[in-house]
C-alpha positions, 0 to 999 in steps of 0.5 A: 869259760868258753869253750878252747874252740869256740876261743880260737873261732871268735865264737866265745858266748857273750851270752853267759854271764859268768863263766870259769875260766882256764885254772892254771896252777890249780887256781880256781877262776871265774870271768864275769861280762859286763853289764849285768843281770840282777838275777844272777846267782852264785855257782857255788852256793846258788845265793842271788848276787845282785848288780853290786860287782863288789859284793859278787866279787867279794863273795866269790873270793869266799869260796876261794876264787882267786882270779876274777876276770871281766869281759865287755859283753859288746866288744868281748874285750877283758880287763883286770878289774871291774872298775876298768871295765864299767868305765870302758863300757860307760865311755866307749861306744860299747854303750851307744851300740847297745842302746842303738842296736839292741831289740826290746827285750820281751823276757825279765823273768827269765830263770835259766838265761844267762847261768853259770853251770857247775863245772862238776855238774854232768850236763843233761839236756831234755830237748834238743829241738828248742834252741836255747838262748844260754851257753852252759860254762864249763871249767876247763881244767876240771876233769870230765867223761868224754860224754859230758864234752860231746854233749856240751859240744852239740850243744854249743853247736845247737845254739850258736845261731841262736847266740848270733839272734840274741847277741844284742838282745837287752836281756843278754846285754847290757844287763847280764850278770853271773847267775850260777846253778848245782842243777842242770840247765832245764832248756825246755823251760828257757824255750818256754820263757822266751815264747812268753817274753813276747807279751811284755810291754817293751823297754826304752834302752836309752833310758834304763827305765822300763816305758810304756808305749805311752812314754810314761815311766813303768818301773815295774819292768825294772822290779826283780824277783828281790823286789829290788829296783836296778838301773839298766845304764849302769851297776847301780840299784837295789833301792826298795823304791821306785822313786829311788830309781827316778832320783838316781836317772835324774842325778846320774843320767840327766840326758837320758831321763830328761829324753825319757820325759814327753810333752804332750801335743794334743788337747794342750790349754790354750796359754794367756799369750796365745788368747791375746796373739790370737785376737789380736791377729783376728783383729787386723783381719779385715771384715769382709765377706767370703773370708774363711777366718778360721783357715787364715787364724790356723796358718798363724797356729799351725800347732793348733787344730781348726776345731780347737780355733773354733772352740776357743774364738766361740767364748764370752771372753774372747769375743769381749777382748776382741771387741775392745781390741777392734774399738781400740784400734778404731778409735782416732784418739789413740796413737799406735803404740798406746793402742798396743799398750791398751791392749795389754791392758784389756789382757790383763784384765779379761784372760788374766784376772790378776793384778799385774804391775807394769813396768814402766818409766815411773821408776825408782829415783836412783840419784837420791840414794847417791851421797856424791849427787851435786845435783839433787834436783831437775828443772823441767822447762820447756822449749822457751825456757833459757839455759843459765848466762855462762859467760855471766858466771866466767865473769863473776866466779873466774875473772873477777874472783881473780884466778891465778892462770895462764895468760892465753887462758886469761885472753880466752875468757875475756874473748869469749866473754866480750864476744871478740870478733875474728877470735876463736874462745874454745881453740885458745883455751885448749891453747891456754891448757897446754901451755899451762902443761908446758909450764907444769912438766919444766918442772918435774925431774926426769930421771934416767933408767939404769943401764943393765950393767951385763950378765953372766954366761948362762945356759938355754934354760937358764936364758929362758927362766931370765927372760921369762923373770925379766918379763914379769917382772916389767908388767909387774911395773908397767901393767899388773892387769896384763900380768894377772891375765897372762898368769891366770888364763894364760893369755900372752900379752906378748903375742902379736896383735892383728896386722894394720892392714886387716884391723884396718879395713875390718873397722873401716867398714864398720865406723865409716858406714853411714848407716840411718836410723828410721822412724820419726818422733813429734817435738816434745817439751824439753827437760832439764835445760838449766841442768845440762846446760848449766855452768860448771862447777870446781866440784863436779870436775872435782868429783869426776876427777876423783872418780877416774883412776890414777892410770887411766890410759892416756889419749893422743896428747899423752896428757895423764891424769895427774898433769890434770889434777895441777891445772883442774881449779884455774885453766881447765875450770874456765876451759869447760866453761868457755866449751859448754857455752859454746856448745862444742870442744875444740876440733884438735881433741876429736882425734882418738886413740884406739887399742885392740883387747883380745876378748879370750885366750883362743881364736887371736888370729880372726880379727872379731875376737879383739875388742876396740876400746877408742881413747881419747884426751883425758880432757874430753873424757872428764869433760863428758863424765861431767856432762853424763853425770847430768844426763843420769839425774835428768833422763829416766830410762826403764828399770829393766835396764839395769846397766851403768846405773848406781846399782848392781846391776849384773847382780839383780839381772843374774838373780832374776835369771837364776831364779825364774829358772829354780821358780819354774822347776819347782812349780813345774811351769813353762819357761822360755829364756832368750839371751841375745848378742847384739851384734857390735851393738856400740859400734854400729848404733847410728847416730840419727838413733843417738840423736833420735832417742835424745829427742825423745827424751826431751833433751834441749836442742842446745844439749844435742849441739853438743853432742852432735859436735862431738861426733862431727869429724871425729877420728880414731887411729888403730894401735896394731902390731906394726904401727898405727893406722891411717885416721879411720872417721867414726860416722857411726856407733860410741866410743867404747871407753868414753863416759858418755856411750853408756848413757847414750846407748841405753837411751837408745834400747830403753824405747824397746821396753816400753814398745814390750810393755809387759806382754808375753812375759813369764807369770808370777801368780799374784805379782804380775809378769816379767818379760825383759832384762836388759844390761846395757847391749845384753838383754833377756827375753823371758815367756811363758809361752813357745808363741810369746817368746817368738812374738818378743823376738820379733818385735825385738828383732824388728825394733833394733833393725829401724835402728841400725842394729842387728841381733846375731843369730850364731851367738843367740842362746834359748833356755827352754823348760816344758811342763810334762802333762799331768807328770810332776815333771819339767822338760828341759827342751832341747834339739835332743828331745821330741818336738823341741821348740823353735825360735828363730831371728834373721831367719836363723834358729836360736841354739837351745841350751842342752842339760849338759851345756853351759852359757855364759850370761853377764860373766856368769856361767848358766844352766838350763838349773840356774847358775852354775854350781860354785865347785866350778869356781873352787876349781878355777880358784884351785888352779889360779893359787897354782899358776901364781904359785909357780909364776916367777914373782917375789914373795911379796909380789905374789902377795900382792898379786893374790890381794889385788887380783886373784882374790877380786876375780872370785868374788864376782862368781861366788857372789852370784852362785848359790855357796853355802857359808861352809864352803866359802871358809873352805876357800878361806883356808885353801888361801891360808894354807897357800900364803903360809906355804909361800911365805913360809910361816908356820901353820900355827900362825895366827889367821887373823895376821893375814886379815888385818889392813895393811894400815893396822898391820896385817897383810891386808887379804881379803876373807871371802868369808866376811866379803862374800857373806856381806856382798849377798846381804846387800844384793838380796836387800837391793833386790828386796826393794819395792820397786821391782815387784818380780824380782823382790818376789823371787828373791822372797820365795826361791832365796831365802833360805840361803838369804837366812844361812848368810844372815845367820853366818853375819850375825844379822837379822834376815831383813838387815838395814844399810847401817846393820849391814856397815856396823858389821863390816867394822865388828868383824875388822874389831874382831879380828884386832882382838883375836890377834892381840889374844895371841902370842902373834899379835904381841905388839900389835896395837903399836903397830896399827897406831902407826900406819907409817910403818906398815907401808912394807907390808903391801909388798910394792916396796921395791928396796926389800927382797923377797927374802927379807921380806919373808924374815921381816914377817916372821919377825912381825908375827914373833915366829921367828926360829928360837929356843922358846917359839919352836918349842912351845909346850915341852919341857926343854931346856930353852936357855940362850945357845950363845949366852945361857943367861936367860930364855932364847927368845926374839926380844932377848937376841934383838935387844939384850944378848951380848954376843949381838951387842956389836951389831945393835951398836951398828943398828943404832948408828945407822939411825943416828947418821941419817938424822945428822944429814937430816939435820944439816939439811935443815940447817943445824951444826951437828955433833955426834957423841961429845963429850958433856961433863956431867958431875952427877954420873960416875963417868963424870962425863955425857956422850948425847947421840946428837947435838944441834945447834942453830942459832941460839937454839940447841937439839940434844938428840939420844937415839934409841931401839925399842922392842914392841912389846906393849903400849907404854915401851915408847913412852917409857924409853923416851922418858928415861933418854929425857931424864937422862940428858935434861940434867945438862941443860944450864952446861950446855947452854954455857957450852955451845953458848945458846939460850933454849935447850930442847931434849928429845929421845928418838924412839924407833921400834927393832921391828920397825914401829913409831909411837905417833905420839913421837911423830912430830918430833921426825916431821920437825927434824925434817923426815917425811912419811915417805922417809920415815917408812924407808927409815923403818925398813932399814931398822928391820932389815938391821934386826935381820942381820943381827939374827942372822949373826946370832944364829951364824955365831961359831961359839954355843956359849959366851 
């Protein structure tokens, strides 16, 4: 303990590594300073303690010590535990002042530093003259000579200046430790230690790793006297081996450990990029004489010396690709951009000598794979090549094949068709629609919304959680997308949109810019005349009506989806005709719609946080999914480009990137990635580049009319908090929202890949190089080199601004990997290490990705390892089952939430990261356990129940297990494909063994076809059907998946159920509802009924056989048989409830049939019946017995309600709700529809409730 004095002055010595402290009560006490000294030993048995604090604790508490205390060895601050104080000293800026202030430490093998000195051991000192750098520790409360406490005052005087010099020494802090001796402190030799110190090589403090002036790892200098290694950045150590120690910087310390790494600047090889920068450089030069090359070639390569340009321009090679560079260029046949392309070529075969495969348009036939494709081939003509006669093709298929339509469409047709003067055919036909709308909305019944019949006097609170269920309960109705955000990232719809004036003038500024594109283009041949200009077929607007979700937004016209579907085979059929043979839509349909989407939580108050989607009339936005569908089979873009193409794209592009980055770790290779933003990418790309790239592509001048006039005056009003804005002119960019911006954007982009070819690209040996991905707007630039990836970006950067766009700096992202010399390392290069590179575009720098950062790349998070780990998404799914939990929905509602949104949210992320097969059942049984506790099942519910579809019974929840197991077959086997060389290589050599485990987990072999891959899909629904029935659960099951009809309730949208009920109709479905025999299963006890005791207490026995529930069965029957009577006499039929038949051969002498009805000279006789699901044969078996009960009355009732034809039917329905689809033509021929019968089976469960709830409610135990 220091000294009282040294106490009250502030002076207390943080030198020492472990001292007694004050006993009080004669408690014996020990205060330990943080951080430690592996050499310390125990001051009462002189054992080595090591760094472990909860070995030393425990071994001090052996020697009775019955109070430890820790102190901070910076900050000198105490704390009860040593968990308390590491994390203190890890977190607070105790550990940044170490590493920032200390001196390198010269002496680690200092004996006698920071001891702990026997407190009833005489202190002796031999020389006084020396100072010593340790503080001998005293117990205060032990009893001492006078001479022993002046002696250890003048020695505490001695050294006080001395502690002041080596306070921050990195032998004292952060490495002390308790180290305590029976023997005197020998100070002479602690002097002597300390003048040998100096010739020890010095030690790198923000590392915790011993370095040589080299920057090489010396881990000896972390080797102690146990030939033990420790970390110097925390209480870790004791490894045998140094490797050890580098794995536990790597994992524990990654910002210091990737710090501690160099890159070596000088005598570095010269990269296969830089050979062909170079060259091509030279080769621009003109040749003239008094022109130092050299000087003018090392301004380009200021990293590079003047000898090493010398050295390198000296070679065979590369004067020969220098030569061929300058011939090329020479050359009058050979256009710029082929030349550019040539010389990639001559790269690739001089400095490579590698095969490389490139990528151009040549690519894989997307189309052919797509079963829904109507067109499945592609005229090519050329410019003389005429377009079919559609007026010819209204006249054979519409008028003469005699179309029911309107009569202003009818005159449209024929207008268009005799090419009437002074008539307009497109604007009559959009005439003819709404009038054909007009005629189709008298129709419909409008039914008004009930009024809130009042409430009730409530509290504050209790007003707040109304309020709050009123709200979730009307986007539960409205809009289900908006609850599920507002639930899971707490994004309030609720919150005000920016004001009219600011949306206003901010996208004025941008659509009405009239911004040109550059750059000229000779005429090429057009393709595919007789495809895009062809005649529109029903089936296409067929197709991409069905293509189009059922609440789609609605346009300006408020035509919905539905309105549509009414009129797609008469008016709309010959409205797309008369528009795409007139090359132009009518001008009333050019005026849009446009809402603002926040693109988070955060930032809502600056306008460019909101995304504008512009809607127009669903008529427009069918018309052009048509005309897209067309473009896609005839254009061809890049398969770098990846976005709105039949294939999964976000997933190859999120493969590609995570595994470049494992390939160039593992290989220990350089690797340089750029994600880039294009800054309002679709509301800025001109319309001259639109129009450009269609040129370029060979689109017909005919089709361009189209697309110009859709274009030309088109309009837009902005939907915001106070109204909607003043129409605002769309001069340039596409519509975010129409089926056509995909299409035409990436036509746009895709001349970029090409102009790249695949120059400066990232090397896969043997292969060839990948050097760009791109979806849609998001593009990725990949190099093998710091120099390349700036030649990428410039010319990327230059190519997007000759067509209007430009790239944004502040949201530009580099992920940088070096190769560390000769060291099997891999740098991640960051603004943290020496020399980072740098990257720049519109003279900004591009931010590099930190070890400990993370970035967002097509919806998934990245690292400068790869994808972020799937924990991440475990947390997210944790906290998102909370949120829901706690949201003020019904049980079924939350079910249906959990279904449709929760669980599709997750599947993207888990899809795309690296997740073991275990981990994902883990997340399985998170849910399982969530759904039983909300829908208060038991826990020994039956899992498959909850799997199931909703059409065979079960719940219809997604298992991630089979979901996400079969989603990665599949994308590994779409990126497996022959046509991308690169990434089938990458996912072969860095995915295959997680590729194995999930094939393993499917039951499939590692190279799966498409029909393996389905069959799978339905085994594991078939399996699961199986599991179930094997169960106690599933009893009944199969009558339930035969008859879907009843199933209907489970999905959880019916809105006649409460969430009550619907949690008891559960436990009734899965037979867990509360009796004697399912509570008590497996014991011996007595299970006879509480009411009855004739028999077990089970669900079929209250439900069906019980007599204290018979009244309420009675009740349940007539229900059934009342709403078949007004079904009846909907129908027609004169109806009779229960009369009396005489019937000789009963001893009543006399029938009551439920129903009979009779029209006409036809008679129904009707026994409705409540039939437990049980088996397959209890429908079929209770009809039979209704039938051969009544058929014994067929001549009486005809002589009594004088008829010719008896027809008898048992209405069989199930107690839980079933029918036997055997039955079901027999409901369907008294009237019911599916609709009907799901709401009579509701009813029938919801009367089986109340007879359970009677049962339980009964006041009497027995009969």
């Amino acid at each position: 303990v220091n000294n009282a004095d040294d106490k009250q002055e502030g002076k207390g010595n943080r030198n020492s590594s472990a001292e007694t402290s004050e006993q009080r009560k004669g408690e014996k006490s020990y205060c330990l300073y943080y951080p430690l000294d592996a050499n310390s030993t125990c001051p009462d048995c002189n054992d080595l303690l090591g760094v472990n604090l909860a070995s030393i604790e425990q071994h001090l508490k052996s020697h009775n010590v019955e109070k430890l205390e820790y102190k901070c060895g910076v900050c000198n601050k105490l704390w009860p535990s040593w968990r308390s104080v590491i994390t203190h000293y890890s977190k607070s800026s105790c550990h940044k002042q170490t590493s920032t202030t200390l001196k390198p430490s010269t002496n680690t093998n200092d004996s006698s530093a920071n001891s702990v000195i026997n407190p009833n051991v005489q202190l002796v000192t031999k020389s006084t003259k020396k100072r010593s750098r340790t503080i001998p520790v005293v117990d205060e409360k032990s009893e001492t000579d006078e001479t022993e406490n002046n002696d250890l005052n003048v020695l505490q005087d001695q050294t006080s200046k001395s502690v002041k010099q080596y306070r921050h020494s990195s032998s004292v802090i952060p490495k002390n430790s308790v180290r305590a001796r029976d023997s005197v402190i020998d100070m002479e030799k602690s002097d002597d230690d300390d003048n040998t110190a100096e010739d020890l090589c010095t030690q790198d403090i923000t590392t915790g790793v011993g370095m040589k002036e080299t920057g090489s790892t010396n881990k000896t200098l972390d080797k102690r006297k146990d030939n033990k290694y420790y970390c110097n950045l925390c209480a870790s150590g004791s490894w045998d081996k140094s490797v050890s120690l580098s794995q536990h910087m790597r994992h524990m310390h990654k910002s210091e450990y990737n710090a501690s790494i160099e890159v070596p600047l000088t005598k570095r090889r010269w990269t296969k990029d830089e050979i062909l920068i170079l060259a091509e450089f030279e080769a621009k030069i003109p040749s003239s004489d008094g022109i130092f090359i050299n000087q003018i070639l090392a301004k380009k390569f200021p990293t590079r010396t003047l000898e090493s340009i010398k050295s390198r321009r000296k070679t065979r090679e590369y004067r020969e690709l220098l030569q061929q560079l300058r011939d090329c260029r020479a050359s009058q046949n050979i256009e710029g951009l082929e030349c550019t392309d040539e010389s990639s070529d001559v790269h690739s075969d001089i400095v490579e000598n590698d095969d490389v495969i490139n990528n151009n348009n040549n690519d894989e036939d997307y189309d052919n794979n797509n079963p829904n494709d109507i067109i499945t081939t592609t005229v090519r003509g050329t410019d003389g090549t005429t377009y079919p006669n559609v007026q010819q093709y209204i006249k054979d298929k519409i008028i003469d094949g005699r179309v029911q339509m309107c009569t202003t469409m009818a005159d449209a047709l024929s207008h268009y068709v005799d090419d009437v003067l002074y008539s307009d055919p497109v604007e009559e036909s959009l005439n003819g629609i709404r009038e054909a709308l007009e005629s189709v909305h008298s129709s419909k019944k409008h039914k008004d919304e009930k009024l809130n019949a009042g409430s009730k006097l409530r509290s504050d609170k209790s007003k707040r959680k109304v309020h709050k269920f009123a709200h979730y309960q009307r986007l539960f109705k409205k809009d289900k997308s908006k609850l599920a955000s507002e639930i899971f990232d707490g994004v309030d719809n609720s919150a005000l949109k920016p004001p009219m004036s600011v949306a206003y003038e901010h996208f004025r500024k941008i659509w009405e810019t009239d911004t040109k594109g550059t750059g000229t283009l000779d005429e090429i041949a057009s393709v595919g005349t007789d495809v895009l200009l062809g005649p529109i077929s029903r089936e296409e607007i067929a197709l991409a009506i069905d293509q189009t979700k059922n609440d789609t937004a609605v346009g300006p016209d408020h035509v919905s989806l539905n309105d549509v579907k009414r009129i797609a085979r008469s008016e709309l059929w010959s409205a797309y005709n008369i528009w795409i043979g007139s090359r132009r839509v009518p001008e009333k349909l050019k005026v849009n719609r446009t809402v603002l989407l926040p693109k988070g939580k955060d930032g809502l108050d600056n306008i460019k946080n909101w995304r504008p989607i512009t809607i127009a009339s669903i008529l427009i936005r069918l018309y052009n999914k048509i005309l897209t569908r067309r473009m896609q089979s005839v254009f061809r873009t890049s398969s770098k480009q990846t976005g709105f193409k039949p294939v999964n794209g976000v997933g190859q592009n999120v493969a590609i990137l995570h595994n470049l980055l494992r390939h160039a770790r593992t290989n220990k290779s350089n690797l340089f990635v750029c994600l880039l933003d294009v800054s309002k990418a679709f509301d800025s790309v001109p319309h001259e580049s639109i129009i450009r790239a269609l040129v370029r592509n060979g689109c017909p001048s005919e089709f361009i009319e189209i697309i110009k006039n859709e274009y030309k005056n088109s309009y837009t009003a902005l939907s915001c908090a106070d109204g909607d804005s003043p129409l605002v002119y769309i001069k340039r960019g596409v519509k975010q929202g129409d089926p056509m911006s995909s299409v035409l954007f990436n036509l746009v982009i895709d001349e970029l890949f090409e102009i790249i070819g695949d120059r400066f690209g990232y090397e896969l040996p043997g292969v060839g190089r990948v050097n760009a991905r791109a979806f849609a707007d998001d593009i990725a630039l990949f190099s093998g080199s710091e120099i390349g990836m700036q030649e990428l970006l410039s010319v990327t950067e230059e190519f997007l601004r000759a067509r209007g766009l430009e790239l944004n700096a502040d949201k530009c992202v580099a992920i940088c990997l070096r190769k560390a010399g000769k060291v099997k390392k891999s740098q991640i290069a960051d603004s943290s290490v020496k020399n980072p590179p740098s990257f720049t575009v519109q003279n900004k720098p591009i931010r590099l990705l930190g070890i400990n950062e993370q970035c967002r790349y097509l919806g998934v998070l990245f690292t400068p390892f790869g994808a972020v780990d799937p924990r991440a998404t475990v947390t997210e799914l944790r906290s998102a089952l909370e949120s829901l939990k706690k949201a003020p929905l019904k049980p079924q509602q939350k079910l249906l939430m959990l279904r449709s949104y929760l669980i599709p949210r997750f599947i993207f992320s888990f899809i795309n990261t690296e997740c073991y097969p275990k981990l994902i059942g883990q997340q399985d049984r998170l849910i399982r356990r969530w759904l039983k506790e909300i829908l208060r099942l038991p826990k020994s519910v039956c899992s498959e129940f909850f799997y199931l579809p909703i059409k065979d019974g079960g719940l219809g929840v997604g298992k991630l297990y089979d979901i996400i197991g079969i989603a990665k077959v599949r994308l590994h086997a779409s990126c497996t494909r022959p046509s991308d060389e690169c990434l089938r290589f990458l996912m072969e050599t860095q995915g295959s063994s997680m590729h194995a485990r999930w094939c393993h987990a499917m039951k499939l072999s590692n190279r799966p076809s498409a029909i393996d891959i389905n069959t799978r899909k339905v085994l594991s629904i078939d399996e699961s059907r199986s599991r179930l029935l094997e169960t106690v659960h599933g009893s009944g099951s199969e009558i339930f998946r035969k008859s879907p009809i009843t199933n209907q309730w489970l999905s959880g949208q019916t809105r006649i159920m409460k969430g009550n009920t619907f949690i008891k109709a559960l436990h009734m479905r899965t037979n867990t509802t509360p009796t004697l025999v399912s509570t008590s299963r497996g014991r011996e006890v007595d299970k006879k009924c509480r009411r009855c005791g004739l028999v077990d207490e089970t669900l079929i026995h209250i439900l069906q056989t019980c007599p204290i529930t018979q009244g309420m069965r009675c009740h349940r029957h007539n229900n059934v048989c009342r709403k078949v009577s007004e079904k009846l006499r909907v129908k027609g039929f004169q109806v009779f409830q229960e009369q009396g038949v005489p019937s000789p051969h009963l001893q009543t002498n006399i029938s009551r049939p439920d129903i009979i009805a009779i029209r006409g000279d036809q008679a129904l006789v009707l026994d409705v019946t409540c039939v437990f699901e049980s088996h397959d044969n209890s429908f079929q078996d209770a009809y039979r017995r209704k039938v051969d009960r009544y058929k014994t009355l067929d001549e009486t009732i005809k002589q009594l309600y004088k008829v010719d034809n008896v027809v008898f039917h048992g209405l069989c329905i199930g107690s839980r709700g079933a029918y036997d689809p055997r039955h079901l033509s027999i409901w369907h021929s008294i009237g019911f529809s599916g609709a009907e019968l799901a709401i009579l089976a509701v009813g029938v469960i919801e009367d089986s409730l109340r007879t359970i709830t009677f049962f339980n409610n009964a006041n009497r135990l027995r009969i």
